[in-house]
Z-matrix of the N, CA and C atoms (Angstrom, degrees):
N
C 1 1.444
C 2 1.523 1 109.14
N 3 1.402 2 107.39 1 109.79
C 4 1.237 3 108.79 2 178.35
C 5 2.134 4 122.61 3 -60.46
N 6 1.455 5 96.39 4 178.26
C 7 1.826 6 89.13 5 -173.99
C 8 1.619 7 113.55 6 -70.75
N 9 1.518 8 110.28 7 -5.42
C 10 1.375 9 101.57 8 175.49
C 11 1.113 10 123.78 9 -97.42
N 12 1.567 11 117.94 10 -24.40
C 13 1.496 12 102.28 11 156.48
C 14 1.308 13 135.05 12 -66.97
N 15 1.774 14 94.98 13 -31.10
C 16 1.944 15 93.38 14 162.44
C 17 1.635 16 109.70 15 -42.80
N 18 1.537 17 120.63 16 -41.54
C 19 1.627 18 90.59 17 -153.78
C 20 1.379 19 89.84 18 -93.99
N 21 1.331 20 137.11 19 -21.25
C 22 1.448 21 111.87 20 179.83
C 23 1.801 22 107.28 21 -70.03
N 24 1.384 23 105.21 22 -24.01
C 25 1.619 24 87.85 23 -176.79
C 26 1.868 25 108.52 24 -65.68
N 27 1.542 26 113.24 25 -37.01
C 28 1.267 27 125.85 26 -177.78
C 29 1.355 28 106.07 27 -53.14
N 30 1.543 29 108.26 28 -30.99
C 31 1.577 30 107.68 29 -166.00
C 32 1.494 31 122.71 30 -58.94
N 33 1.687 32 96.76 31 -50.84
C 34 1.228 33 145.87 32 -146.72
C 35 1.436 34 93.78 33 -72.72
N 36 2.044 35 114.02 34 -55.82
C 37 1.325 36 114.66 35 -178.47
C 38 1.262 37 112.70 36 -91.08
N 39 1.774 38 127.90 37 -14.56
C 40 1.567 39 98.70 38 159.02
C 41 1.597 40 114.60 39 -41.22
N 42 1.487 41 97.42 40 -69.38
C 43 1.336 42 102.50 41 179.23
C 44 1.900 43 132.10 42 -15.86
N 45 1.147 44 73.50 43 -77.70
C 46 2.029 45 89.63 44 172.46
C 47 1.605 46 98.77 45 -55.77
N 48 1.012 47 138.03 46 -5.36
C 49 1.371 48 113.26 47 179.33
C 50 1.760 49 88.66 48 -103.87
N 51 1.159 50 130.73 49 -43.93
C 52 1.425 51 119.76 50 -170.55
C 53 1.587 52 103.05 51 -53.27
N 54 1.532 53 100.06 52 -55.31
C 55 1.890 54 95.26 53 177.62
C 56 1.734 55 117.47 54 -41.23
N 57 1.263 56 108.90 55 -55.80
C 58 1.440 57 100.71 56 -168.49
C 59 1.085 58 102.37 57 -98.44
N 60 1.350 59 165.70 58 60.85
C 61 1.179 60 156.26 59 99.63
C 62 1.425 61 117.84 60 -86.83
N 63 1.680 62 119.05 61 -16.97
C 64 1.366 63 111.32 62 -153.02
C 65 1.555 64 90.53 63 -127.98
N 66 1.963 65 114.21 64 -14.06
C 67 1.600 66 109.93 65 -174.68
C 68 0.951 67 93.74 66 53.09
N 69 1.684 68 130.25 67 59.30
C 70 1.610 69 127.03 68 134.42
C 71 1.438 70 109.68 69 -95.67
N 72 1.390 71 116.15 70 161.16
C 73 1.464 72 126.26 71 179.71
C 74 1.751 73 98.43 72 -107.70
N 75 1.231 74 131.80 73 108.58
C 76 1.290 75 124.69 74 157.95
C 77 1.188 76 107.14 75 -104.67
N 78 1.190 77 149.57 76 56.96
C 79 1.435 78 145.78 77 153.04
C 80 1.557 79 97.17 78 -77.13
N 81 1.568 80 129.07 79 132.89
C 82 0.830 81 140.63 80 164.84
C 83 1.676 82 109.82 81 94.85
N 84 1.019 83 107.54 82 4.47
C 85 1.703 84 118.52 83 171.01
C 86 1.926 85 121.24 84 -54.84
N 87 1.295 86 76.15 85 135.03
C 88 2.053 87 82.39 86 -159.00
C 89 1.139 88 84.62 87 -74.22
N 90 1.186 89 118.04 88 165.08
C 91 1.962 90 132.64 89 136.27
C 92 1.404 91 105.37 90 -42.62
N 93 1.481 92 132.43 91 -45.77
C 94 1.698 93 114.05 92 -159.41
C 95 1.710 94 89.15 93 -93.19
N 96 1.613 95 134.55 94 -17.16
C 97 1.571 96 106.06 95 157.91
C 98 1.451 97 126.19 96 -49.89
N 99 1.106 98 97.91 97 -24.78
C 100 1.283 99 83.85 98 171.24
C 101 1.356 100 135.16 99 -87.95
N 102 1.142 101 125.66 100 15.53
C 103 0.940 102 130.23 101 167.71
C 104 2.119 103 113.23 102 -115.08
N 105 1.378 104 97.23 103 22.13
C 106 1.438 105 97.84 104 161.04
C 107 1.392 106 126.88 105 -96.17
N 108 0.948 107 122.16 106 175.83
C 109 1.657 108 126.97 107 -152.60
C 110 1.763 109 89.67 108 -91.80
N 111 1.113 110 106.58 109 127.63
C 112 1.171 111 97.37 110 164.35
C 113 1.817 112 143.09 111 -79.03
N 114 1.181 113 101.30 112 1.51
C 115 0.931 114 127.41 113 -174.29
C 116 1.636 115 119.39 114 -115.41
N 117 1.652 116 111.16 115 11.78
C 118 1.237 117 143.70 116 175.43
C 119 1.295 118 119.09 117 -91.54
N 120 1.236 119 117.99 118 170.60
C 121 1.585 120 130.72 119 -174.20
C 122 1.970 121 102.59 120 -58.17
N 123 1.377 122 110.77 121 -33.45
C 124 1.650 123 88.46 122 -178.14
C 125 1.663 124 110.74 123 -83.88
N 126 1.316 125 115.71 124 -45.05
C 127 1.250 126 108.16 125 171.83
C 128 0.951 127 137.06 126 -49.55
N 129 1.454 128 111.09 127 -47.51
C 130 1.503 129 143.97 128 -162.76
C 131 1.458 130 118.40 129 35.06
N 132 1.220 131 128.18 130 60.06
C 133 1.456 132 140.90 131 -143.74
C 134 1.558 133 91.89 132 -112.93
N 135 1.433 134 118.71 133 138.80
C 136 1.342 135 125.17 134 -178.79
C 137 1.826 136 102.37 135 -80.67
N 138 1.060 137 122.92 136 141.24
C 139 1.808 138 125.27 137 129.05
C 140 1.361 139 120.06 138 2.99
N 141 1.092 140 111.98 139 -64.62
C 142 1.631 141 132.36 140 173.65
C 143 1.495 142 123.67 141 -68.28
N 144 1.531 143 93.18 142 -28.70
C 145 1.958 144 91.09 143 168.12
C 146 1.370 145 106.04 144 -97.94
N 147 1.322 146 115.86 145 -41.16
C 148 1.731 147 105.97 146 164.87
C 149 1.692 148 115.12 147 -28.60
N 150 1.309 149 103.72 148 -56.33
C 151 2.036 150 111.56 149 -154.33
C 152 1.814 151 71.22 150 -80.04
N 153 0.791 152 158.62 151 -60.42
C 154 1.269 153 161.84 152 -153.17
C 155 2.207 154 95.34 153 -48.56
N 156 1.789 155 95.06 154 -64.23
C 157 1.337 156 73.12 155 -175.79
C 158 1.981 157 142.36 156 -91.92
N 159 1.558 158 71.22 157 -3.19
C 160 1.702 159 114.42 158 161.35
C 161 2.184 160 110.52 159 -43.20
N 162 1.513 161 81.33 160 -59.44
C 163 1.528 162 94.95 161 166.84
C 164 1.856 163 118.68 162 -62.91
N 165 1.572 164 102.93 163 -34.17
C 166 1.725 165 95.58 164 -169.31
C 167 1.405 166 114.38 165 -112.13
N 168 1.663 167 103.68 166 20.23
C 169 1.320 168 115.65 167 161.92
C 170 1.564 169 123.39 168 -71.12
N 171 1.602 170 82.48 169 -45.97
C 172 1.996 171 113.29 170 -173.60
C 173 1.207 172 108.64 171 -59.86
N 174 1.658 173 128.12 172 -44.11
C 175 1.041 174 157.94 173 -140.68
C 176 1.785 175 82.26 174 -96.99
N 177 1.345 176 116.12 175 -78.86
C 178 1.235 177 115.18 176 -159.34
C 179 1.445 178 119.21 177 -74.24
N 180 1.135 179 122.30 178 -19.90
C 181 1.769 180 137.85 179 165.46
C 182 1.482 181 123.43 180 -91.89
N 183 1.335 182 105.99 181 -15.31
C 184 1.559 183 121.79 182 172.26
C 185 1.419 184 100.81 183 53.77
N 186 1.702 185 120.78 184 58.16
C 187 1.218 186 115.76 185 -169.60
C 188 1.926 187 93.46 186 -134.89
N 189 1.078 188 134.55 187 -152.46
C 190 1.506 189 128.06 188 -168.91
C 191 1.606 190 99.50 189 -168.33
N 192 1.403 191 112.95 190 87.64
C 193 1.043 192 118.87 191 -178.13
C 194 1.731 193 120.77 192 -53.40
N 195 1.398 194 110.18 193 124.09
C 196 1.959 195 104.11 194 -173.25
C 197 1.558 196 112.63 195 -59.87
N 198 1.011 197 118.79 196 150.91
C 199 1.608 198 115.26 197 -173.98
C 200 1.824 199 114.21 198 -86.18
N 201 1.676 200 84.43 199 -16.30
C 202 1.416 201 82.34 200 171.32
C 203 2.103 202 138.86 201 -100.50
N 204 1.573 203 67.53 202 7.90
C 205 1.565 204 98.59 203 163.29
C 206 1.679 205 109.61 204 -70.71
N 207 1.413 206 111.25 205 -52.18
C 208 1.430 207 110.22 206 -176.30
C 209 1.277 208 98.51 207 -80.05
N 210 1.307 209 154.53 208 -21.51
C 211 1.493 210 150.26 209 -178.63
C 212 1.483 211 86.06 210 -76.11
N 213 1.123 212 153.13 211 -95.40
C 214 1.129 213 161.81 212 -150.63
C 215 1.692 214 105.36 213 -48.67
N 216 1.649 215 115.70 214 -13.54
C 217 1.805 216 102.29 215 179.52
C 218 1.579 217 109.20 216 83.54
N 219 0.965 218 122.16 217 15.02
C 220 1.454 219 127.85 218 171.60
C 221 1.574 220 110.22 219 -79.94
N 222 1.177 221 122.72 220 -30.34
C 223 1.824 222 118.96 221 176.92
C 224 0.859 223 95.98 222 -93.23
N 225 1.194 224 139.59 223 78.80
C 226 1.751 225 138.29 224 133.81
C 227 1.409 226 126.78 225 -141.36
N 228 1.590 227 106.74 226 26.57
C 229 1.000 228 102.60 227 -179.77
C 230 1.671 229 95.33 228 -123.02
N 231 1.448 230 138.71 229 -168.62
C 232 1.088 231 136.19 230 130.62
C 233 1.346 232 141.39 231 -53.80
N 234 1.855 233 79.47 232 -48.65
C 235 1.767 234 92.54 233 -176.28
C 236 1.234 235 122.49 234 -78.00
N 237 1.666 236 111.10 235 -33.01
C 238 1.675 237 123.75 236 142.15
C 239 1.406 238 115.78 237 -26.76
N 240 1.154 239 140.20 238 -72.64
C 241 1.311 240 145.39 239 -136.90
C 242 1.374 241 69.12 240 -82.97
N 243 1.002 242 146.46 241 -66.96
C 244 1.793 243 135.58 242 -126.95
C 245 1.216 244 87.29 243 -87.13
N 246 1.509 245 138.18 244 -37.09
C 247 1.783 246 114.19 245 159.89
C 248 1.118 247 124.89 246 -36.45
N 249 1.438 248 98.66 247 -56.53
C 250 1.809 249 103.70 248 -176.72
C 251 1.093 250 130.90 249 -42.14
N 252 1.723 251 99.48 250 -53.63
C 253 1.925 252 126.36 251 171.45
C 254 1.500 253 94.97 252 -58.41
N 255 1.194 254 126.28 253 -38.55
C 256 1.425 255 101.79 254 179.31
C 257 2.127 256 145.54 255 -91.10
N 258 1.770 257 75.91 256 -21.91
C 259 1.451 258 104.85 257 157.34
C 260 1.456 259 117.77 258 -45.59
N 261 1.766 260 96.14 259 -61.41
C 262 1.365 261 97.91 260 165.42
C 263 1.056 262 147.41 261 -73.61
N 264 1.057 263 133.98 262 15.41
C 265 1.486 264 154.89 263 -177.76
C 266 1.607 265 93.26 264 -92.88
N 267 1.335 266 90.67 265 -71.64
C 268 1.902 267 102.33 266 -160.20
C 269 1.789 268 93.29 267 -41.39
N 270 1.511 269 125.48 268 -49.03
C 271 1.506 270 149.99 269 -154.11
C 272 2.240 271 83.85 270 -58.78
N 273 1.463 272 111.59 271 -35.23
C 274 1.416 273 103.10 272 -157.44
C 275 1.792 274 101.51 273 -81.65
């Protein structure tokens, strides 16, 4: 499986995990949402659902998110996180 189906598969299940854990609707989601803060006026996503999906990323990708990814402001985006998820993959 080449690197582009990794990221559309990565894409696909960030996604599905924000829907069903968080009961968001992204049907119709741009490319530049994803690059909003999640923790911003469109998302409006608590602290608590972040570490929430922080936790069911690890869980569901069996990958170990770096800590200095979240010190550095890298989990708050979509398109961020799906680097990470994918960084870490290649890293396994």
């Amino acid at each position: 499986m080449g690197i582009n189906c990794d990221t559309k598969k990565v894409d696909e299940t960030l996604k599905q995990i924000i829907e069903d854990k968080l009961s968001l609707n992204l049907n119709g989601f741009s490319d530049d949402m994803a690059d909003q803060d999640l923790l911003g006026s469109h998302f409006r996503l608590k602290a608590s659902e972040l570490l929430f999906i922080f936790f069911e990323i690890e869980r569901v990708f069996n990958v170990k998110i770096p800590e200095r990814d979240i010190k550095e402001g890298n989990f708050n985006t979509l398109s961020k996180i799906k680097n990470i998820i994918l960084n870490q993959i290649k890293v396994k």
